[in-house]
C-alpha positions as CSV (number, residue, x, y, z in Angstrom):
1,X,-5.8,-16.0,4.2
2,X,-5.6,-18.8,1.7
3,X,-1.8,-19.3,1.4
4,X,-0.4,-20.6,-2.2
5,X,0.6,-19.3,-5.6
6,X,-3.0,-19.0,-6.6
7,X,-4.1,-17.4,-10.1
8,X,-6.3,-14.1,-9.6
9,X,-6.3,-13.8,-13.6
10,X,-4.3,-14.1,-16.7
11,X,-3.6,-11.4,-19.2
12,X,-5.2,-11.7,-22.9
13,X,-2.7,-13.4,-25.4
14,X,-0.3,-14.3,-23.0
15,X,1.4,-17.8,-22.6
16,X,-0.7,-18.3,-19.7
17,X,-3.9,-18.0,-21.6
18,X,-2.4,-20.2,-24.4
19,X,-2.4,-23.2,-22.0
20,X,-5.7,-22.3,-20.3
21,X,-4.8,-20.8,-16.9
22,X,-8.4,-20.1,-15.1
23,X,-8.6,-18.0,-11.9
24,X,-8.3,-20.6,-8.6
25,X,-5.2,-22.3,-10.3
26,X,-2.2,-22.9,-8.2
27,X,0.5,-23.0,-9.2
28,X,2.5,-25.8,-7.2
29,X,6.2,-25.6,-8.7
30,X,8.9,-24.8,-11.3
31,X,11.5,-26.9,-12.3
32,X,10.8,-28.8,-9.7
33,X,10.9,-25.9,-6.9
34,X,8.6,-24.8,-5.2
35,X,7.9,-21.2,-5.2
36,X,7.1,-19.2,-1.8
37,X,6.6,-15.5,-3.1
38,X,6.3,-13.9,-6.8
39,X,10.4,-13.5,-6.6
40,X,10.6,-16.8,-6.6
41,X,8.0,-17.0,-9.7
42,X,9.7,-14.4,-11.7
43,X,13.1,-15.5,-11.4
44,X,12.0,-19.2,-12.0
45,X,10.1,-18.5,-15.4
46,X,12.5,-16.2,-16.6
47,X,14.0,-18.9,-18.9
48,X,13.7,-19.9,-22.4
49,X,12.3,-23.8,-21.2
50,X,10.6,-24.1,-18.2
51,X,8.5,-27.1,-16.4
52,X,5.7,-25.6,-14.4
53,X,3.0,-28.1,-12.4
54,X,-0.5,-26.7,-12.0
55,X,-2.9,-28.1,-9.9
56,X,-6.6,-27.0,-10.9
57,X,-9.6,-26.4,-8.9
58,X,-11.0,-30.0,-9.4
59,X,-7.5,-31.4,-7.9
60,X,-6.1,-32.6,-11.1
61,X,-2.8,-31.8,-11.3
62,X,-0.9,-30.8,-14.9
63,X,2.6,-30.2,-15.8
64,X,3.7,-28.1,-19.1
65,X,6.4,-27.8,-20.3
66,X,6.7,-24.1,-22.0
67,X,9.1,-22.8,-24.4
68,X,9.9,-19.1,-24.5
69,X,12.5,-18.1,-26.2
70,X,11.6,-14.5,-26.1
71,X,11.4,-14.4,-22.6
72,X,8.0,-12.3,-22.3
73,X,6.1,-12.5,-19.5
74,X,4.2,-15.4,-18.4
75,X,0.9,-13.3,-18.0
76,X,-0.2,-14.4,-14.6
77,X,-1.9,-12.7,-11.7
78,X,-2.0,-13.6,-8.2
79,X,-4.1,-13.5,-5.4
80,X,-1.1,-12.3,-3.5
81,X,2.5,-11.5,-3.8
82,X,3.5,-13.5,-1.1
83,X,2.7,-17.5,-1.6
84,X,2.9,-18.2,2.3
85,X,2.3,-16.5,5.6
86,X,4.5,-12.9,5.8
87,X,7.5,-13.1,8.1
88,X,6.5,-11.4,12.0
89,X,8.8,-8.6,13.7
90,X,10.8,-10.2,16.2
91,X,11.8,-6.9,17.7
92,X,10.4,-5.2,20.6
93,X,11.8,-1.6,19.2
94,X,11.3,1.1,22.1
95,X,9.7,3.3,19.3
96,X,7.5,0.4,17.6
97,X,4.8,2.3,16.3
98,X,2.2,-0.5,16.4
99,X,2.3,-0.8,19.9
100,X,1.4,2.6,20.4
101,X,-2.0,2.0,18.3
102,X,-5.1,2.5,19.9
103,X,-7.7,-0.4,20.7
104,X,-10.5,-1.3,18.9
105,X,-9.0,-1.0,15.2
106,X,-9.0,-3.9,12.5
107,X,-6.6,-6.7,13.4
108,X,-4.4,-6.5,10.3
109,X,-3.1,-3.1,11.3
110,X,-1.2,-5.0,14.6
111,X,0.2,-7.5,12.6
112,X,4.1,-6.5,12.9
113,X,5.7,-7.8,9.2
114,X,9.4,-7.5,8.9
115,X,9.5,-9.4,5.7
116,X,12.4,-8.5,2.8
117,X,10.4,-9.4,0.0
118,X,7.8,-6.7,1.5
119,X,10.9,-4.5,0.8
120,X,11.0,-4.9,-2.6
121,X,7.7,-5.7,-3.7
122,X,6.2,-3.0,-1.3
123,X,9.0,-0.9,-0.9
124,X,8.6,-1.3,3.0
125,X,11.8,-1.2,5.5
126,X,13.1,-3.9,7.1
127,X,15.4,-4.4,9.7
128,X,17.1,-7.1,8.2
129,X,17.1,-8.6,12.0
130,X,14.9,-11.5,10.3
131,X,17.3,-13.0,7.9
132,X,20.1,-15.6,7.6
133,X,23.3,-15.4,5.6
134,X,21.2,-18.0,3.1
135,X,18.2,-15.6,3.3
136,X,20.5,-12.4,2.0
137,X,21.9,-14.5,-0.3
138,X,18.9,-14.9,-2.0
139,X,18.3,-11.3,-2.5
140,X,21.8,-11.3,-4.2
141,X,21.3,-14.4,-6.1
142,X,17.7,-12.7,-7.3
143,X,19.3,-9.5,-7.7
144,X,16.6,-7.8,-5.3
145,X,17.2,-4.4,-5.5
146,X,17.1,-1.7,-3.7
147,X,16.8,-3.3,-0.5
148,X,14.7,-0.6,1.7
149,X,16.7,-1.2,5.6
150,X,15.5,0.1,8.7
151,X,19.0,1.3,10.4
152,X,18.5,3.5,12.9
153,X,22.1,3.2,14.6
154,X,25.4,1.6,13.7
155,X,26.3,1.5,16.9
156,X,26.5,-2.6,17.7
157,X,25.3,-2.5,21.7
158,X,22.7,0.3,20.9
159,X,21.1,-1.0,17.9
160,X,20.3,-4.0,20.7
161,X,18.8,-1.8,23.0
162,X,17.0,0.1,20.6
163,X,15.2,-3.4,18.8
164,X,15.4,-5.6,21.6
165,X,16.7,-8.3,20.0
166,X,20.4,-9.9,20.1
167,X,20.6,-10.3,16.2
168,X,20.6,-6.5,15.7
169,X,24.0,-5.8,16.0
170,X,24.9,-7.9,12.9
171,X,23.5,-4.8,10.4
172,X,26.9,-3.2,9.3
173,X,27.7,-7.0,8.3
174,X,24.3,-7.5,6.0
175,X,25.1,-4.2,5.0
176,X,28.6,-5.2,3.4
177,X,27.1,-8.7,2.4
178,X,25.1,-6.7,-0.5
179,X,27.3,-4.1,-1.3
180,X,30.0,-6.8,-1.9
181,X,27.3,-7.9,-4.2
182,X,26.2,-4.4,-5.9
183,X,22.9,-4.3,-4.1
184,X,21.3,-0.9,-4.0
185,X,20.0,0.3,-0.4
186,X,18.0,2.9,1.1
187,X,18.6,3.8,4.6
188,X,16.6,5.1,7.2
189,X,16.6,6.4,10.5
190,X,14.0,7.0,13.1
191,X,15.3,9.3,15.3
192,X,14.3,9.2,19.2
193,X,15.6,12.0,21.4
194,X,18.4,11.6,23.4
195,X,19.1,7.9,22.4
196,X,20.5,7.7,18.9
197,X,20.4,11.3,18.0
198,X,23.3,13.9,17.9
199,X,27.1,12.1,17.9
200,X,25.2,8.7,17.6
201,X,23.6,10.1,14.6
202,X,26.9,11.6,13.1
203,X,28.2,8.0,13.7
204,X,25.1,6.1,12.1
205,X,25.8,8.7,8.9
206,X,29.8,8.4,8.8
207,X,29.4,4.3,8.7
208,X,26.2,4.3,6.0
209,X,28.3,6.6,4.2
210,X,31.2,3.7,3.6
211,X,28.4,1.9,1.5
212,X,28.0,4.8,-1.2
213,X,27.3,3.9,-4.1
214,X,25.9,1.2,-3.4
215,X,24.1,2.7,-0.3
216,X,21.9,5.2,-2.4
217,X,19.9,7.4,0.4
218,X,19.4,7.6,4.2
219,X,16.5,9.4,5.6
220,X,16.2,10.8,9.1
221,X,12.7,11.0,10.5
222,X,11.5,12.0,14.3
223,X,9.7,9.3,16.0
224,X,6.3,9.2,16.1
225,X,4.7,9.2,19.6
226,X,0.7,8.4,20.2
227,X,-1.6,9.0,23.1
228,X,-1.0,5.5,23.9
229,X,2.3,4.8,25.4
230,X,1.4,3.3,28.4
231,X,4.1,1.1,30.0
232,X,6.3,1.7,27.0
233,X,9.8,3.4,26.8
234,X,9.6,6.6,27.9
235,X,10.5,8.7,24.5
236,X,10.2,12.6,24.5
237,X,9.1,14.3,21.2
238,X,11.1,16.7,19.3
239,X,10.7,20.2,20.1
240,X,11.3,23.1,17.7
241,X,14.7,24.1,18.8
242,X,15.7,20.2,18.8
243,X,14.3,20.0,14.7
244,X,16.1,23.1,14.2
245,X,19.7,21.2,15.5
246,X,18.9,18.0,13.5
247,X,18.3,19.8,10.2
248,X,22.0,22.0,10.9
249,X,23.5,18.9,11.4
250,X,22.3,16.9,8.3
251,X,22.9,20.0,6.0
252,X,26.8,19.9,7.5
253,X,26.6,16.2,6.0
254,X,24.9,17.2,2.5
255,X,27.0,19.8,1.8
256,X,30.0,17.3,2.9
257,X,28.8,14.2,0.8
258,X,27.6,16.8,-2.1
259,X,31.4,18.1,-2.6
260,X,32.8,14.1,-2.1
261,X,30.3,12.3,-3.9
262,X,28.3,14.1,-5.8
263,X,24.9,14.0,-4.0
264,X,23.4,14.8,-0.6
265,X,22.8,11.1,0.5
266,X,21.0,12.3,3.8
267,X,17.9,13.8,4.1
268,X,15.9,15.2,7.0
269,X,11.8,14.7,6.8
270,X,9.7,17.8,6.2
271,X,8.3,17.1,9.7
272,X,11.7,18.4,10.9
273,X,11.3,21.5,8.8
274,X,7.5,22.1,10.0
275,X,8.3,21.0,13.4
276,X,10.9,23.4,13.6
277,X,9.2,26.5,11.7
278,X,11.9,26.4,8.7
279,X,11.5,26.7,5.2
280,X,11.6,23.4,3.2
281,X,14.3,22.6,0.4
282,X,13.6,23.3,-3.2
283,X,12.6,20.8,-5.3
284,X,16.0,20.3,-6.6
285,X,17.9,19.7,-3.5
286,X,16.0,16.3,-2.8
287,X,17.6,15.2,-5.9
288,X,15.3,12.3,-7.5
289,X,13.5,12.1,-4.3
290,X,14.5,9.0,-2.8
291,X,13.0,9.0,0.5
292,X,9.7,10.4,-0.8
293,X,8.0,7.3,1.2
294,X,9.3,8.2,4.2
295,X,8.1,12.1,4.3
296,X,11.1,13.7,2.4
297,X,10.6,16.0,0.0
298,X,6.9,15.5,-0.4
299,X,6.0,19.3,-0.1
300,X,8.4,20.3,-2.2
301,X,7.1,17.7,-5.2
302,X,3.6,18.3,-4.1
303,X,4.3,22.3,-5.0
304,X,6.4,21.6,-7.8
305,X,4.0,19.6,-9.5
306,X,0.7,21.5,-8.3
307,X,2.6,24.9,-10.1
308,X,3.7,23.2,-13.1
309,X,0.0,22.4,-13.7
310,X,-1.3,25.8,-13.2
311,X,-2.2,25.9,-17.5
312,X,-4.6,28.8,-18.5
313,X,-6.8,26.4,-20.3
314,X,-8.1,24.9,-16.5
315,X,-11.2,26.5,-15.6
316,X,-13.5,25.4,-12.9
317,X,-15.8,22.4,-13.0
318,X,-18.9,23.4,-11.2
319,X,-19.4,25.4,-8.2
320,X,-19.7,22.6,-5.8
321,X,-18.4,24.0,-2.3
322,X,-15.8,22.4,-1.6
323,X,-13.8,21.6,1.9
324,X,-10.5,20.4,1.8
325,X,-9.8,18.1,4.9
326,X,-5.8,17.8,5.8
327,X,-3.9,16.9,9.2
328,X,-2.8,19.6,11.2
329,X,1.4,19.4,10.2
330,X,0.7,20.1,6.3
331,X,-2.3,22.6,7.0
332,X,-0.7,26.0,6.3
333,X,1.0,24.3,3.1
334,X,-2.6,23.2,1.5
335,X,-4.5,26.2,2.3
336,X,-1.5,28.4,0.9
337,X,-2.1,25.8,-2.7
338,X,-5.8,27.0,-2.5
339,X,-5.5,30.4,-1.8
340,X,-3.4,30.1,-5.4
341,X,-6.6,28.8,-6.6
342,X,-9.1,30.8,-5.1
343,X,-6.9,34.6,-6.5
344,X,-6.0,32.5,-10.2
345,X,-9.6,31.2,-10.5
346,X,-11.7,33.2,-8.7
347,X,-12.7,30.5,-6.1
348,X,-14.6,31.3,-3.1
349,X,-16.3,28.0,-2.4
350,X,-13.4,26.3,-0.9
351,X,-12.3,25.8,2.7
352,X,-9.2,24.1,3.9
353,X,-10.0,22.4,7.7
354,X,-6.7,21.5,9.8
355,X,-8.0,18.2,11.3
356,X,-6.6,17.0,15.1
357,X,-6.5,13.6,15.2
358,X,-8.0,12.1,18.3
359,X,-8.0,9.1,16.9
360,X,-3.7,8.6,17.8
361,X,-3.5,11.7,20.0
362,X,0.2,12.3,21.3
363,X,2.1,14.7,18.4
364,X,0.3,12.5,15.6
365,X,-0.1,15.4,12.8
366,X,0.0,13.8,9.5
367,X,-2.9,13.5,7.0
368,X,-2.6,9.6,6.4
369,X,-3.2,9.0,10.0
370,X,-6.6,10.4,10.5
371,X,-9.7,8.0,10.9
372,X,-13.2,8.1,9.8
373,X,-14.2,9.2,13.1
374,X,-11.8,12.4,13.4
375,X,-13.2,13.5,10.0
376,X,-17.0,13.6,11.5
377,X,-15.9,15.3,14.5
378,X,-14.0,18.1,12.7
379,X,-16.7,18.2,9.6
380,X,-20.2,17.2,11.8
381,X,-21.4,20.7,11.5
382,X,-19.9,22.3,8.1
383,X,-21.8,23.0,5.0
384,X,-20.4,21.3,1.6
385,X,-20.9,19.0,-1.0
386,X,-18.1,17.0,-1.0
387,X,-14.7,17.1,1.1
388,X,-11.4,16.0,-0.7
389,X,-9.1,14.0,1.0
390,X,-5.5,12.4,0.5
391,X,-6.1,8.8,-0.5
392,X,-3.1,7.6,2.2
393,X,-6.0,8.1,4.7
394,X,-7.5,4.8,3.1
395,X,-6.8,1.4,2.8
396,X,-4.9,0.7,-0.1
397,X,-7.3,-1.9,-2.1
398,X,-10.3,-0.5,0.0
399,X,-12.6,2.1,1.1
400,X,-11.9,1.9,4.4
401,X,-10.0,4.1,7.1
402,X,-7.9,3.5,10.1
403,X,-10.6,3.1,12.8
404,X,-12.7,1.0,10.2
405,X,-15.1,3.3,9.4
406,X,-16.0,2.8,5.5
407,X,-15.9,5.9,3.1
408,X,-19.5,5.0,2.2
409,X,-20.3,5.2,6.5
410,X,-18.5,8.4,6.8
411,X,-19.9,9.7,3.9
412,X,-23.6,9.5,5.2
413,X,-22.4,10.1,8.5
414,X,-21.4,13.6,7.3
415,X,-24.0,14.2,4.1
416,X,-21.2,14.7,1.9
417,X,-19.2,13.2,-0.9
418,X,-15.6,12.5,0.0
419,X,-13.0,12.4,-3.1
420,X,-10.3,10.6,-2.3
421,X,-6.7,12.6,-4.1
422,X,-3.4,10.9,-4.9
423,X,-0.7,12.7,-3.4
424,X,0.3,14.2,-6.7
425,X,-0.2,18.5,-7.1
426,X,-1.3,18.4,-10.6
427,X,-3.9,15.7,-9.1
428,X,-4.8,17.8,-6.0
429,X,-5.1,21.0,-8.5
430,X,-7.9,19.3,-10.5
431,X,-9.4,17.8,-8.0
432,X,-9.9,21.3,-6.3
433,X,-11.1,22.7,-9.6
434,X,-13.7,19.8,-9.8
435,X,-12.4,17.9,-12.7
């Protein structure tokens, strides 16, 4: 990766195009500092005078000095939002998903990032075990927020265990650092069995809770086990009776914190509700859907949004026949969507295939997860012109899946068009229709 604030492009009109910014242009500094990551950019030209130095593709190097007194934006585009090399895990979690990934898959997907500007730019979690008292204090002083934190326990000694690594048990400290400064957090908790679940997980909720409001949302996930744990931590998955205790206990919490406070500020994942053969929440009782990233609430959106959409003037697109390809947990919840379509339409040309993925093995279940390859094994021998797919199964500025395989390889592989679908309803509806 070529490391460096390099411009990608600059936006019509803006200042940047005034003072003829061209794609390949790095730029080095402002006010004399240098920036490591577009926080650093936006907070540095957020001011009425500036001095920026550009150095140009030839190697000569500029400096202008720009006034904005409206404080619009600069109008530049970079090749990346981090300016030098991301910041690597230093954990050895017992659950680390990425050491449970099979062989033989691109090399960025083992690259372990626990990087706090990935929280915000990204939205990804971090465990915070990365980062001085100066680092946090940057977040504050850049007003970074919210902060997305991996938690997983409060308690000091087991939080060590759990990550491996002596720094852990410093988190209820970071924690107080940016709620002394206002900093809005999400929480979240990955929940292994036996370990950090049941009174550790009423203690992990009691101590987040402290933070509120500042601490805005903590979600509790199970932890996700693959076919390849060899020589790992031994970890048992949650059964159906064990989901069914997790969910009582965080609704004993909810309907706690939603007397106190105002607002549930724990939420289990849907995989708890599936896993355990309970009906999901309503729409409203996932408030603003805070943990959405993290697998909470999304069936309930997904439904809420796919029903909303349901307008009389939709009519079907075609008659292409049509196979909808999903992972085995959110099977029975997309083929009851298209049974809505196929009675309210008059759709017969649709089929909705509950793929195993082979690809992680273990309890792996979710769509996103599938590869190329588990989508020829499961679709090798059906009949259709195109298959519909949830875009998480992709790269996120590429066509390519998991295991490498491109959408154009899989796509001749299996004599079908695939359309990738945003996890939206009213996108999944139309897409179903043919629109």
């Amino acid at each position: 990766m070529k490391h460096g604030a390099y411009v990608l492009s600059v936006d019509p009109g803006s200042i940047a195009e005034e003072l003829e910014l061209l794609p390949g242009d790095l730029i080095v500094s402002i006010d004399g500092q240098k920036i490591t990551d577009y926080l650093d950019y936006k907070f540095l030209a957020t001011n009425e005078h500036i001095v920026m130095e550009v150095l140009k593709e030839n190697g000569e190097l500029f400096e202008f000095e720009i006034y904005n007194e409206d404080l619009e934006d600069l109008g530049i585009n970079f090749e990346n939002m981090l300016f030098d090399s991301p910041k690597s895990c230093q954990n050895k979690c017992i659950f680390c998903f990425i050491d449970q990934m099979p062989k033989g898959m691109r090399d960025t997907l083992y690259f372990k990032d626990d990087d706090s500007r990935l929280s915000f730019l990204y939205g990804n979690y971090v465990t915070l075990t990365n980062m001085k008292t100066e680092d946090i204090m940057r977040l504050i002083r850049y007003r970074i927020s919210p902060v997305n934190i991996s938690v997983h326990t409060t308690n000091p000694d087991l939080r060590v265990f759990m990550l491996k690594n002596k720094r852990a048990n410093q988190i209820l400290d970071h924690i107080q650092l940016l709620a002394d400064h206002e900093i809005e957090m999400n929480m979240q908790i990955v929940l292994c069995k036996g370990i950090n679940d049941g009174e550790e997980l009423d203690r992990t909720i009691r101590d987040l809770a402290q933070f509120m409001p500042h601490a805005k949302s903590v979600s509790v996930v199970p932890v996700g086990l693959t076919k390849c744990r060899e020589g790992l931590y031994p970890l048992s998955p949650f059964e159906k009776g064990d989901c069914a205790a997790v969910i009582r206990q965080i609704k004993n919490w909810q309907e706690r914190f939603l007397k106190e406070h105002g607002t549930r500020f724990v939420y289990a994942s849907d995989e708890f509700f599936i896993n355990a053969g309970m009906e999901l929440p309503e729409e409203s009782e996932y408030e603003d859907f805070p943990q959405i990233e993290n697998g909470v609430g999304m069936i309930a959106s997904m439904e809420a949004e796919f029903m909303r959409a349901l307008a009389p003037d939709l009519k079907p697109q075609g008659t292409a026949k049509t196979v909808v390809a999903t992972g085995e947990i959110s099977y029975e919840f997309i083929k009851k969507l298209v049974n809505i379509v196929k009675m309210r339409y008059n759709m017969n040309n649709i089929e909705v295939v509950g793929i195993k993925n082979e690809l992680f093995g273990g309890k792996v279940t979710v769509s996103g997860l599938l590869g190329g390859s588990d989508l020829i094994r499961a679709l090798q021998d059906k009949q259709a012109d195109r298959v519909l797919i949830t875009e998480s199964m992709l790269k996120a500025d590429e066509d390519v899946f998991l295991d490498d395989y491109t959408l154009s390889e899989t796509e001749k592989r299996l004599n079908m068009k695939i359309v990738p679908v945003k996890n939206d309803g009213e996108a999944f509806l139309k897409a179903v229709l043919g629109y």
